[in-house]
N, CA, C, O and CB atoms as a CASP TS submission, in Angstrom:
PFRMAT TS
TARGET T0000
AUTHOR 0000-0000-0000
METHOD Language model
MODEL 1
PARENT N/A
ATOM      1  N   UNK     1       0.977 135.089 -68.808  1.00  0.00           N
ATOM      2  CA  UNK     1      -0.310 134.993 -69.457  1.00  0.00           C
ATOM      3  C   UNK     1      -0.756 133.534 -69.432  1.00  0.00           C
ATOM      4  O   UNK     1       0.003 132.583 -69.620  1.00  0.00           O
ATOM      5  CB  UNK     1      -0.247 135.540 -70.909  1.00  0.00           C
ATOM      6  N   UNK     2      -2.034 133.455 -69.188  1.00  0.00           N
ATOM      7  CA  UNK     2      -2.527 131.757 -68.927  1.00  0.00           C
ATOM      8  C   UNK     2      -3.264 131.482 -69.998  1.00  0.00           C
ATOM      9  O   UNK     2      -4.267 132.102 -70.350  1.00  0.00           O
ATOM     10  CB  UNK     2      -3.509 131.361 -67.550  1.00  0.00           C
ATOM     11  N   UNK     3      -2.813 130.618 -70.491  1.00  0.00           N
ATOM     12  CA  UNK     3      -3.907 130.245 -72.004  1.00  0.00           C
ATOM     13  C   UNK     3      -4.895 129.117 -71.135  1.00  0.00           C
ATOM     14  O   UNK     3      -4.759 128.540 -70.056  1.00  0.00           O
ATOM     15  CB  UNK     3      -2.811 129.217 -73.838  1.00  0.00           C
ATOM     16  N   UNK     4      -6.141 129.126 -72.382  1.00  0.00           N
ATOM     17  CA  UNK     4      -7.186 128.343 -71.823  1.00  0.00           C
ATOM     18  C   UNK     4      -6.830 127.062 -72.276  1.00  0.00           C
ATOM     19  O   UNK     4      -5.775 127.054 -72.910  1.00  0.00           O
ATOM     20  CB  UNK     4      -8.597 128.751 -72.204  1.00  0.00           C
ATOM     21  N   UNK     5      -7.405 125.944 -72.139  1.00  0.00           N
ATOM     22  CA  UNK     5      -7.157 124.384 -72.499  1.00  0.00           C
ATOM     23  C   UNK     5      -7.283 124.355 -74.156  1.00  0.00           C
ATOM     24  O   UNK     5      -6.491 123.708 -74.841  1.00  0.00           O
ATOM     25  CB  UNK     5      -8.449 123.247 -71.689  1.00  0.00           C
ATOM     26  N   UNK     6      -8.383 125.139 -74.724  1.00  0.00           N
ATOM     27  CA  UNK     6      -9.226 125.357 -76.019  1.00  0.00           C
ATOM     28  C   UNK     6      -7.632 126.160 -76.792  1.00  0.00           C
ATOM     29  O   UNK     6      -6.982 125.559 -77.647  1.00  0.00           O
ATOM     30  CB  UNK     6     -11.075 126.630 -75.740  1.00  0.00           C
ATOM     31  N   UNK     7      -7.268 127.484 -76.307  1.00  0.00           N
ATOM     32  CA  UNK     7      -6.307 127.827 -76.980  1.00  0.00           C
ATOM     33  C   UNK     7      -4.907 126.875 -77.016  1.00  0.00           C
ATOM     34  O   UNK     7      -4.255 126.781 -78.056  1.00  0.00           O
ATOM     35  CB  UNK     7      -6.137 129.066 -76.530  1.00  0.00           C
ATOM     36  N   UNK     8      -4.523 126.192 -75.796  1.00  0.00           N
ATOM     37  CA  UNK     8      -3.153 125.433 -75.525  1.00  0.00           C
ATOM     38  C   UNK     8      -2.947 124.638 -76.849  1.00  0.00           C
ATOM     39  O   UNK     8      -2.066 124.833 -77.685  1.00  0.00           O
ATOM     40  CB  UNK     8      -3.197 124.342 -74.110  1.00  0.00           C
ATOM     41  N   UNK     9      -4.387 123.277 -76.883  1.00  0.00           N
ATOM     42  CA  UNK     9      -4.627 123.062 -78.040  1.00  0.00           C
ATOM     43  C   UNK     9      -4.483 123.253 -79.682  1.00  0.00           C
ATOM     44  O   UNK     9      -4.032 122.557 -80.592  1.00  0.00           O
ATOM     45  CB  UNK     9      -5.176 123.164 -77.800  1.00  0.00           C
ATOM     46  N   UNK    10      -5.075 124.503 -79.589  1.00  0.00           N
ATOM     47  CA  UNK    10      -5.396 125.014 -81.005  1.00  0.00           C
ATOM     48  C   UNK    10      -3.758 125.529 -81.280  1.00  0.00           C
ATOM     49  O   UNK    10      -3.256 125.655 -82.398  1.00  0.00           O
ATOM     50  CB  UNK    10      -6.807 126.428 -81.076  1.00  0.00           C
ATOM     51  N   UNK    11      -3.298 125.703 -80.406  1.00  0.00           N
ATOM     52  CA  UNK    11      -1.210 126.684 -80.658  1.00  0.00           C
ATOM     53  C   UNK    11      -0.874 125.038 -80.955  1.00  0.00           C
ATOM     54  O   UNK    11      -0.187 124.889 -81.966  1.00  0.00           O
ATOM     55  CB  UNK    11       0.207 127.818 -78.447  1.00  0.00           C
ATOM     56  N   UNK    12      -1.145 124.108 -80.434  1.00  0.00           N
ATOM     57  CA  UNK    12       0.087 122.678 -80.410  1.00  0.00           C
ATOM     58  C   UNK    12      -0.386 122.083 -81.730  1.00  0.00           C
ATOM     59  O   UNK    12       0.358 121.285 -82.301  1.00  0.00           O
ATOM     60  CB  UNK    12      -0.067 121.246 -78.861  1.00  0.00           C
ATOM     61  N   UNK    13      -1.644 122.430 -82.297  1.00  0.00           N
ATOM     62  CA  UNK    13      -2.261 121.896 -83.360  1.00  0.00           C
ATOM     63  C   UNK    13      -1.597 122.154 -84.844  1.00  0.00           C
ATOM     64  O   UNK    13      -1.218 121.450 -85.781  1.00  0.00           O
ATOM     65  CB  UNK    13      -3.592 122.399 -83.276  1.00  0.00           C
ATOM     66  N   UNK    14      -1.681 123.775 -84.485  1.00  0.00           N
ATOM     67  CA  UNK    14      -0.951 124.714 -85.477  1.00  0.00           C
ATOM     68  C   UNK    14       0.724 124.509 -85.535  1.00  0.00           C
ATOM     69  O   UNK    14       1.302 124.892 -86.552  1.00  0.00           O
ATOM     70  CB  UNK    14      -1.292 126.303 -85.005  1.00  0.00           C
ATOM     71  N   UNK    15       1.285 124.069 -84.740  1.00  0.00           N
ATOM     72  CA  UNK    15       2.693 124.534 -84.898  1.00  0.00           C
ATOM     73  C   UNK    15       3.282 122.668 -85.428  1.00  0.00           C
ATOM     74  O   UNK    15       4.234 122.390 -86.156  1.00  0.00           O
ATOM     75  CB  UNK    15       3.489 125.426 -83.011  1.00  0.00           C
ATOM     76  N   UNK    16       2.166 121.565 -84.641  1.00  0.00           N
ATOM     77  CA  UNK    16       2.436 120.513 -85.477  1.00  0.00           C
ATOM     78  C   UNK    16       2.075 120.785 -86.892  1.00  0.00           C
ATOM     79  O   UNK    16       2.821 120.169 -87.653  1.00  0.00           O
ATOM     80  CB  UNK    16       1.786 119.370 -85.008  1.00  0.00           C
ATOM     81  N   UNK    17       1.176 121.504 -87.497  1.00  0.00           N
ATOM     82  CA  UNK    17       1.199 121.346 -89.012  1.00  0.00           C
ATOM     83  C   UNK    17       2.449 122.185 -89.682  1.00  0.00           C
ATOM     84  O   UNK    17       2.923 121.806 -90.753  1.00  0.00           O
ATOM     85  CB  UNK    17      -0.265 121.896 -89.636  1.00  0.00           C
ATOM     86  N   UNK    18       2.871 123.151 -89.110  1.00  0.00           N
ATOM     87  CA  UNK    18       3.863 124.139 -89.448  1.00  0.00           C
ATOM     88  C   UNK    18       5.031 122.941 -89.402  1.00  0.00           C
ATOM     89  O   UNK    18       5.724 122.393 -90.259  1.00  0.00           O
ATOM     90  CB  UNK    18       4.005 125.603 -88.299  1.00  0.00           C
ATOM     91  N   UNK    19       4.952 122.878 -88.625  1.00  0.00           N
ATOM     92  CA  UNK    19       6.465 122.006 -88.243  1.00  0.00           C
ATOM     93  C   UNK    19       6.048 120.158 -89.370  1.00  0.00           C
ATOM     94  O   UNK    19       6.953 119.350 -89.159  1.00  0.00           O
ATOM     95  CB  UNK    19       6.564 121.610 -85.575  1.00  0.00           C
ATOM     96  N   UNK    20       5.606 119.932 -89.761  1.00  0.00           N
ATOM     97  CA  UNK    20       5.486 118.722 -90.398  1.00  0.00           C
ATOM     98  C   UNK    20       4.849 118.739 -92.023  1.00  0.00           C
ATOM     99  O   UNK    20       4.760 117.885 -92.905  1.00  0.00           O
ATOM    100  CB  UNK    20       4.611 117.903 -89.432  1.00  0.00           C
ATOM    101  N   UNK    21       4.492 120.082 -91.914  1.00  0.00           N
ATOM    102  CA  UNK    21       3.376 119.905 -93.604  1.00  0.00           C
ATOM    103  C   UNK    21       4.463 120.316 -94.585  1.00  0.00           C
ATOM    104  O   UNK    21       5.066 121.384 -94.695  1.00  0.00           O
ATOM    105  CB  UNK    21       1.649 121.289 -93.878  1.00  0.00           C
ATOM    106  N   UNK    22       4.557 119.057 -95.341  1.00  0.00           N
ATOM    107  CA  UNK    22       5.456 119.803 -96.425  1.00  0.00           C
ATOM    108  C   UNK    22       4.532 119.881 -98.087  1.00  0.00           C
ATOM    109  O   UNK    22       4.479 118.950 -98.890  1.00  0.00           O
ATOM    110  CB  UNK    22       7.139 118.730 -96.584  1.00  0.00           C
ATOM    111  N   UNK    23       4.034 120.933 -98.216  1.00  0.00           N
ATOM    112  CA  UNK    23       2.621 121.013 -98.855  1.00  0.00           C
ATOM    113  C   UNK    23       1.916 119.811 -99.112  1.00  0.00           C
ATOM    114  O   UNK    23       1.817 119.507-100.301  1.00  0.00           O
ATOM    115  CB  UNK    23       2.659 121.658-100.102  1.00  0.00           C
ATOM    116  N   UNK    24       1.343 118.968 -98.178  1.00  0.00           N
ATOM    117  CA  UNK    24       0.621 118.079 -98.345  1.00  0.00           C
ATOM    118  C   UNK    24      -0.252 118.554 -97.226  1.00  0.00           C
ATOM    119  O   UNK    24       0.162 119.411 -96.445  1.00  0.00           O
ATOM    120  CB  UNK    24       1.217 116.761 -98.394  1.00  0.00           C
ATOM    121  N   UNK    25      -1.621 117.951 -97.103  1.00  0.00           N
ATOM    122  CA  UNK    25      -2.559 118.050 -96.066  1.00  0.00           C
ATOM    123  C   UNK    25      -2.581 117.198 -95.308  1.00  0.00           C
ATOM    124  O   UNK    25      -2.617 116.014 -95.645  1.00  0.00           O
ATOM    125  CB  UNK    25      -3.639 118.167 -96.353  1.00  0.00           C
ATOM    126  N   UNK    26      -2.559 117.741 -93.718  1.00  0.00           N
ATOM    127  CA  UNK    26      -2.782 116.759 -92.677  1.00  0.00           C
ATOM    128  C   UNK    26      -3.688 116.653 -92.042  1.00  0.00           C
ATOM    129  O   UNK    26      -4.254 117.586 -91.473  1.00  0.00           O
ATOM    130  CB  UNK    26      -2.120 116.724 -91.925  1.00  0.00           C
ATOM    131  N   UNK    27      -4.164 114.921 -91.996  1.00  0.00           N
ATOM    132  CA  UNK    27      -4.985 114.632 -91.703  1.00  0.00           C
ATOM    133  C   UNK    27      -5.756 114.770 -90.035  1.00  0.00           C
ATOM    134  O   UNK    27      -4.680 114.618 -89.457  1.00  0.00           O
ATOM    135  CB  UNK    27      -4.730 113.728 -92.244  1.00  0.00           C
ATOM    136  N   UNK    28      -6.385 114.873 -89.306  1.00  0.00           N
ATOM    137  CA  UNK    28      -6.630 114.833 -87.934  1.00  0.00           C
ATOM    138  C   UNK    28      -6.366 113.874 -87.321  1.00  0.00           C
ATOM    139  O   UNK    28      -6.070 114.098 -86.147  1.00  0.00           O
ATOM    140  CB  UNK    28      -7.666 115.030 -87.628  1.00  0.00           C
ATOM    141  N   UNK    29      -6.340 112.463 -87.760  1.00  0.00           N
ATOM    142  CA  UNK    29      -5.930 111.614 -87.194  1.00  0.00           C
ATOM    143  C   UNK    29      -4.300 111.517 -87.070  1.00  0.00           C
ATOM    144  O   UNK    29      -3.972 110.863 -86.080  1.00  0.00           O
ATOM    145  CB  UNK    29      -6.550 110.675 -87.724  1.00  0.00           C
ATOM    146  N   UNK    30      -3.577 111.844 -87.577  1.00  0.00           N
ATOM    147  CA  UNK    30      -2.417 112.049 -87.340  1.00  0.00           C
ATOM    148  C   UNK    30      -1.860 112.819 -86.342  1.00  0.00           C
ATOM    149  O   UNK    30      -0.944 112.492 -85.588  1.00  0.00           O
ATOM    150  CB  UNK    30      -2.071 112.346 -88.198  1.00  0.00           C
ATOM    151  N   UNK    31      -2.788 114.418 -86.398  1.00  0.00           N
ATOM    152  CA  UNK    31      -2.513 115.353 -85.513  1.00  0.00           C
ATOM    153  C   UNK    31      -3.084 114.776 -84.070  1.00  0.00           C
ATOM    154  O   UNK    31      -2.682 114.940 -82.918  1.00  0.00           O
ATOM    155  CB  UNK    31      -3.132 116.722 -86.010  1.00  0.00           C
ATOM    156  N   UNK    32      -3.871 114.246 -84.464  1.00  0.00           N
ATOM    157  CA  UNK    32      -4.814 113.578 -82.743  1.00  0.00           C
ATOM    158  C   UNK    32      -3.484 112.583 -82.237  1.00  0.00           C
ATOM    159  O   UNK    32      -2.951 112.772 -81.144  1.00  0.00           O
ATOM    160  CB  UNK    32      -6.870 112.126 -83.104  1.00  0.00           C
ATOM    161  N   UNK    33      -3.065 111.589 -83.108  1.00  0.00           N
ATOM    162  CA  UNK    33      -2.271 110.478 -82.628  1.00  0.00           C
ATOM    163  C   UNK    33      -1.106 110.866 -82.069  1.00  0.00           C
ATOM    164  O   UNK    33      -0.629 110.286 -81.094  1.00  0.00           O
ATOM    165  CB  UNK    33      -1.980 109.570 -83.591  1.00  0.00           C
ATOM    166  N   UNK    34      -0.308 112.342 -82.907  1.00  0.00           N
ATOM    167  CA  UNK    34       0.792 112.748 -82.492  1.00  0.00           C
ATOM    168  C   UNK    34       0.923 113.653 -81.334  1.00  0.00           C
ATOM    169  O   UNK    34       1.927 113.663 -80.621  1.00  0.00           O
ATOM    170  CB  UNK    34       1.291 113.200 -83.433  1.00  0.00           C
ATOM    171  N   UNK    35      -0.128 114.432 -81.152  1.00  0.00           N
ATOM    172  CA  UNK    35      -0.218 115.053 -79.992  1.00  0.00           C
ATOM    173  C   UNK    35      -0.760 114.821 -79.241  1.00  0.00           C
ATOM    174  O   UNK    35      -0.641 115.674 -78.361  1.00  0.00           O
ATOM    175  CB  UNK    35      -0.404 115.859 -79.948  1.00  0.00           C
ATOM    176  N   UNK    36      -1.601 113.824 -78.909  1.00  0.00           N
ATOM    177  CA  UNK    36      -2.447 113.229 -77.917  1.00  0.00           C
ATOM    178  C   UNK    36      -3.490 114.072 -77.562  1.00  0.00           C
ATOM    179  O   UNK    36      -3.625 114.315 -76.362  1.00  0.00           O
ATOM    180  CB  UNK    36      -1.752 112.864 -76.769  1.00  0.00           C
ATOM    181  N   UNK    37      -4.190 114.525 -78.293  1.00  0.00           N
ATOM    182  CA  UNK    37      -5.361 115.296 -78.289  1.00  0.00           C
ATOM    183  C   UNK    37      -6.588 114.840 -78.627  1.00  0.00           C
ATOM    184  O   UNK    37      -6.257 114.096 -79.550  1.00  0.00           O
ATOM    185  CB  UNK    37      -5.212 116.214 -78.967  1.00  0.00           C
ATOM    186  N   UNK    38      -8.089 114.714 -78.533  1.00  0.00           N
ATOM    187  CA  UNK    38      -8.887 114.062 -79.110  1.00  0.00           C
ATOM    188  C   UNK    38      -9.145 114.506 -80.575  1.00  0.00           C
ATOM    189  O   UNK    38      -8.870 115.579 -81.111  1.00  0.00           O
ATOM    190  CB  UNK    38      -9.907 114.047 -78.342  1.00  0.00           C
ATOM    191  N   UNK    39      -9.789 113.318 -81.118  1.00  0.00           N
ATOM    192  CA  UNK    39     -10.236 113.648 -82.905  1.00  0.00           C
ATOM    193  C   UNK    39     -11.234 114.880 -82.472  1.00  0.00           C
ATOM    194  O   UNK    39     -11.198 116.088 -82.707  1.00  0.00           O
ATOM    195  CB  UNK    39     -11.316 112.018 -84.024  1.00  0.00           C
ATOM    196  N   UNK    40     -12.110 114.068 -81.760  1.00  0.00           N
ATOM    197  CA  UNK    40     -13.469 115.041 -81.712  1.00  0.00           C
ATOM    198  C   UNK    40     -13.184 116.505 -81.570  1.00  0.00           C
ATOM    199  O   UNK    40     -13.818 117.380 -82.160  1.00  0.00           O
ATOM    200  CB  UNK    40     -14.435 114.682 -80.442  1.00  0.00           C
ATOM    201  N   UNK    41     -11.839 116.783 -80.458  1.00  0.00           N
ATOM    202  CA  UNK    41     -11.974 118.092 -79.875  1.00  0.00           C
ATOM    203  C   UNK    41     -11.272 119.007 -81.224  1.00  0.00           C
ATOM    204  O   UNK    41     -11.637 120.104 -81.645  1.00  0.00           O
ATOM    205  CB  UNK    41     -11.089 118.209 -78.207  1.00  0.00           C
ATOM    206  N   UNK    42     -10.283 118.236 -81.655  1.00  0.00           N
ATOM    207  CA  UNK    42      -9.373 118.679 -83.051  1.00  0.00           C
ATOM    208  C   UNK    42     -10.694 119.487 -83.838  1.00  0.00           C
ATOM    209  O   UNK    42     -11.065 120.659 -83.892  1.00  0.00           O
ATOM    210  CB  UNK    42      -8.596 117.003 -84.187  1.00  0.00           C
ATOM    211  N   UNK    43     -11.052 118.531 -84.259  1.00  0.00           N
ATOM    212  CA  UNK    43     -12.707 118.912 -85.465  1.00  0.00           C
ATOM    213  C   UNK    43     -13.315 120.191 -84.762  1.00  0.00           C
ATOM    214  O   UNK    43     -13.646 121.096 -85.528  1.00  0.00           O
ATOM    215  CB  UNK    43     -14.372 117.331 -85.431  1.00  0.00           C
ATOM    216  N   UNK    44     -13.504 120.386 -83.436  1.00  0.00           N
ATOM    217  CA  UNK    44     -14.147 121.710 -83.419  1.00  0.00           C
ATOM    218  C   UNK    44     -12.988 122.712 -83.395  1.00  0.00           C
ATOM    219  O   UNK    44     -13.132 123.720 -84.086  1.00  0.00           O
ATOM    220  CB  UNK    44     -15.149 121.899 -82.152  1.00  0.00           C
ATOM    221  N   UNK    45     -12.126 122.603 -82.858  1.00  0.00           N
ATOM    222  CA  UNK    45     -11.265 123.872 -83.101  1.00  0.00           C
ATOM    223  C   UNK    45     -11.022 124.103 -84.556  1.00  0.00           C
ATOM    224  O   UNK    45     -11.303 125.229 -84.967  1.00  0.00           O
ATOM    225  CB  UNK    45      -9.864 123.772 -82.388  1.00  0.00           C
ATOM    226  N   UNK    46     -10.479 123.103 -85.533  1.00  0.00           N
ATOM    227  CA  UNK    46     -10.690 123.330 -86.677  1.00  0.00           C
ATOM    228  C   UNK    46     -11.372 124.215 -87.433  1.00  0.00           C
ATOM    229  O   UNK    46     -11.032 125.151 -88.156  1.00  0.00           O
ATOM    230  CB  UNK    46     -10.930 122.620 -86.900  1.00  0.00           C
ATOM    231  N   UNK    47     -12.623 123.629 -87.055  1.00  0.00           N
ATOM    232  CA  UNK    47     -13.781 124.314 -87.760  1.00  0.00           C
ATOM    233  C   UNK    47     -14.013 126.038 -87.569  1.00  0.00           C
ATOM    234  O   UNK    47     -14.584 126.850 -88.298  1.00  0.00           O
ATOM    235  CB  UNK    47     -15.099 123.546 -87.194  1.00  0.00           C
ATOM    236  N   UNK    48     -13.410 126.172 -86.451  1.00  0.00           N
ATOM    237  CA  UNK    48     -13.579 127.323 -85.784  1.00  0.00           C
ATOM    238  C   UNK    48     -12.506 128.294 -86.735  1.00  0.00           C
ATOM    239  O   UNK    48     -12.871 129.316 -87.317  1.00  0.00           O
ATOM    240  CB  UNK    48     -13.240 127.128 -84.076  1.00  0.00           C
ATOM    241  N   UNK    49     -10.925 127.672 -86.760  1.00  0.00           N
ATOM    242  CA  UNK    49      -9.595 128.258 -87.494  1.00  0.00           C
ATOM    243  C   UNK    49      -9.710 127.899 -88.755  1.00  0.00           C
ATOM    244  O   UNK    49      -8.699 128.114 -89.424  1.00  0.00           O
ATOM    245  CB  UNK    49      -8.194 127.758 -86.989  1.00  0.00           C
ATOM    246  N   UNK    50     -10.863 127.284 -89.465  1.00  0.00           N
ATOM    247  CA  UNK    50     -11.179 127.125 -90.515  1.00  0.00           C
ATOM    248  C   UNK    50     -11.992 128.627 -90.783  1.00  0.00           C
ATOM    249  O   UNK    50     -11.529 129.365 -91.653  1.00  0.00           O
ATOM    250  CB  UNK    50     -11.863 125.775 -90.615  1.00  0.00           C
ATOM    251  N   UNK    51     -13.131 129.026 -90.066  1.00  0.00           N
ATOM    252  CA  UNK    51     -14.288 129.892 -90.051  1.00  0.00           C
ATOM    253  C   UNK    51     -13.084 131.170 -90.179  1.00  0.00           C
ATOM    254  O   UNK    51     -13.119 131.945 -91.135  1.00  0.00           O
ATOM    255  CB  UNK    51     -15.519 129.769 -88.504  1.00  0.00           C
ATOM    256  N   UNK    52     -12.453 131.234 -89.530  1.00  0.00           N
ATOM    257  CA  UNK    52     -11.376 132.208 -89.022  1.00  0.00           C
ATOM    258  C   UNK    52     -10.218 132.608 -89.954  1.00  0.00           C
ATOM    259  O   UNK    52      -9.346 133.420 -89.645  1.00  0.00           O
ATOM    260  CB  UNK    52     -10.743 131.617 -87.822  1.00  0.00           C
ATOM    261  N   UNK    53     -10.322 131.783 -91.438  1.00  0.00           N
ATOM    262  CA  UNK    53      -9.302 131.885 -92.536  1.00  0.00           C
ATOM    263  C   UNK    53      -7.528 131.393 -92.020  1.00  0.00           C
ATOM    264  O   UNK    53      -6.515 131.592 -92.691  1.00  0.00           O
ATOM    265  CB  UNK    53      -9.399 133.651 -93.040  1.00  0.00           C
ATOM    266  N   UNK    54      -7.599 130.786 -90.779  1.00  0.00           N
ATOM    267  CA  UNK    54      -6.272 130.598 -90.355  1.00  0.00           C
ATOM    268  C   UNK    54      -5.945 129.197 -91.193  1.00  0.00           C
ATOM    269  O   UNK    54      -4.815 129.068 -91.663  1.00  0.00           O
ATOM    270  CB  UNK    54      -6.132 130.519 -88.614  1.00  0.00           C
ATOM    271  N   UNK    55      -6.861 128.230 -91.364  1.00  0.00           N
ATOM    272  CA  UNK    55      -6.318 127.331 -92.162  1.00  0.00           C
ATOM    273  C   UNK    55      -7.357 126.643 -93.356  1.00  0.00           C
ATOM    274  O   UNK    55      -8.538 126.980 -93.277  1.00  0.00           O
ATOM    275  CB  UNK    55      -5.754 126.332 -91.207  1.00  0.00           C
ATOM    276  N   UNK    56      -7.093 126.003 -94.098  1.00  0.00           N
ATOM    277  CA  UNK    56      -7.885 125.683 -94.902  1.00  0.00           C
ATOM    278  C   UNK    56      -8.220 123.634 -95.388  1.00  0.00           C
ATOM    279  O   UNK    56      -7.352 122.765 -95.475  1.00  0.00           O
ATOM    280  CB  UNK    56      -7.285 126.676 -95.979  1.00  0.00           C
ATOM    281  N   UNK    57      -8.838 123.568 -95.476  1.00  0.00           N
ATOM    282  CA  UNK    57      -9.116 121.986 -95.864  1.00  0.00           C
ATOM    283  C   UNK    57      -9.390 121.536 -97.418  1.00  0.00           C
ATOM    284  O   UNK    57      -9.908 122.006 -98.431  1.00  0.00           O
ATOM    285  CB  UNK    57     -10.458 121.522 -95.065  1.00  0.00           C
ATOM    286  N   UNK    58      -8.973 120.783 -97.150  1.00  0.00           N
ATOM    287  CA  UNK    58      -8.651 120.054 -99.151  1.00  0.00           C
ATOM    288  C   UNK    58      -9.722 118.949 -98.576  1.00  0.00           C
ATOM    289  O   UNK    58      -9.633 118.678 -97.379  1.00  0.00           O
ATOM    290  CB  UNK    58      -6.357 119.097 -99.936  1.00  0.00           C
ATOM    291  N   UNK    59     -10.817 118.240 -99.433  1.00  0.00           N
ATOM    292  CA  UNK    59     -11.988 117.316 -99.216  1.00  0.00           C
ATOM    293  C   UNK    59     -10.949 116.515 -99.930  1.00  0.00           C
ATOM    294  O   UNK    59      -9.932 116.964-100.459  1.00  0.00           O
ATOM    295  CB  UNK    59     -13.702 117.579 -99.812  1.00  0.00           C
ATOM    296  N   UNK    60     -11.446 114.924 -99.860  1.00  0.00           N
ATOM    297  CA  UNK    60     -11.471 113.744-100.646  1.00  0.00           C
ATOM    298  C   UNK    60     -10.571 112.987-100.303  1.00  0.00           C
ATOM    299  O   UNK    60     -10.082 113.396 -99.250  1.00  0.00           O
ATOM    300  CB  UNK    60     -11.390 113.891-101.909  1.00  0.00           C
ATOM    301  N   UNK    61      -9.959 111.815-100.767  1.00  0.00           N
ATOM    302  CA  UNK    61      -9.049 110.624 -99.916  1.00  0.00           C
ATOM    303  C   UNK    61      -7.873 111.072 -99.317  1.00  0.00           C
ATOM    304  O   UNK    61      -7.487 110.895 -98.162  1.00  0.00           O
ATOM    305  CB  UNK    61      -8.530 109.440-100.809  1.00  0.00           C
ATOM    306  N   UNK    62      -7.399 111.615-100.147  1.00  0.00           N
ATOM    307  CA  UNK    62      -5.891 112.572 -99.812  1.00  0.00           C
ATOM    308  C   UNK    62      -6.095 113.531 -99.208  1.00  0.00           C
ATOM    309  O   UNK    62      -5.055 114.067 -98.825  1.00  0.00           O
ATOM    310  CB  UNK    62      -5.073 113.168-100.905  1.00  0.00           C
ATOM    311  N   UNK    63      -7.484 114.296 -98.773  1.00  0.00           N
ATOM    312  CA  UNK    63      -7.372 115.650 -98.175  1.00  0.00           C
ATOM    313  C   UNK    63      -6.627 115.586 -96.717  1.00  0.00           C
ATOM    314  O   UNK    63      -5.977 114.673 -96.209  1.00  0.00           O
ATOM    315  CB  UNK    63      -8.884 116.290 -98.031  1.00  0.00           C
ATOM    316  N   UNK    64      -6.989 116.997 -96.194  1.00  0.00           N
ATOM    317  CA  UNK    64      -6.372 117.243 -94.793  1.00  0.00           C
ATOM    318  C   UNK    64      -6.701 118.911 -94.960  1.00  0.00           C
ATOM    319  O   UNK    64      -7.440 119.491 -95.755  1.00  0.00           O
ATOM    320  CB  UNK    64      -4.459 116.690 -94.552  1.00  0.00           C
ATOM    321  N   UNK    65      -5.960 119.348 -94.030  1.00  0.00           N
ATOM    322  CA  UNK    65      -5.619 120.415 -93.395  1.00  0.00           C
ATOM    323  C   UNK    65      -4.431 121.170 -94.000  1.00  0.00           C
ATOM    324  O   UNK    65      -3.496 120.369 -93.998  1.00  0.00           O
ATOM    325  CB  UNK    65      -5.412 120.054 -92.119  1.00  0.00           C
ATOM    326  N   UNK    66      -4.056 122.274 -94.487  1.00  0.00           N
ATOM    327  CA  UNK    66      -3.492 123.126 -94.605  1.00  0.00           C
ATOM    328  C   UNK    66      -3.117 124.381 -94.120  1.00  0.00           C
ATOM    329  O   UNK    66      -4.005 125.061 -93.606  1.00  0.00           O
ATOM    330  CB  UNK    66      -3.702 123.116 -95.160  1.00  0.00           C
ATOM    331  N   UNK    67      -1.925 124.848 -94.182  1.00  0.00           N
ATOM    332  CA  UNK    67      -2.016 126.331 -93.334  1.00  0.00           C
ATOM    333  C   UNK    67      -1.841 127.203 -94.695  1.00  0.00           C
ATOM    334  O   UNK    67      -1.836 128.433 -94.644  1.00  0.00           O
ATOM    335  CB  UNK    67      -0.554 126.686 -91.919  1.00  0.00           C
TER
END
């Protein structure tokens, strides 16, 4: 099965937060820096697995990303 560039992404995105969140939220810049992925492209898939109930976002200095 051939994943698209958009899904390859969005699996390496997810399994870095699985594999690193220890209930704290992670930020995109972290996930961008550690996987070598862009901020920009991160933010739309996000938004998308956000829309999608797969993960959720905490706002404000400390926020991030959650699964």
């Amino acid at each position: 099965m051939r994943l698209t560039t958009k899904s390859e992404y969005a699996l390496r995105a997810l399994a870095y937060m699985l594999a690193n969140a220890k209930d704290i939220p992670l930020q995109i810049r972290e996930i961008s820096k550690n996987e070598g992925i862009s901020k920009f492209y991160i933010e739309q898939l996000f938004m998308k697995m956000r829309q999608a109930g797969l993960i959720k976002s905490i706002r404000g200095p400390a926020g991030g990303y959650i699964i």
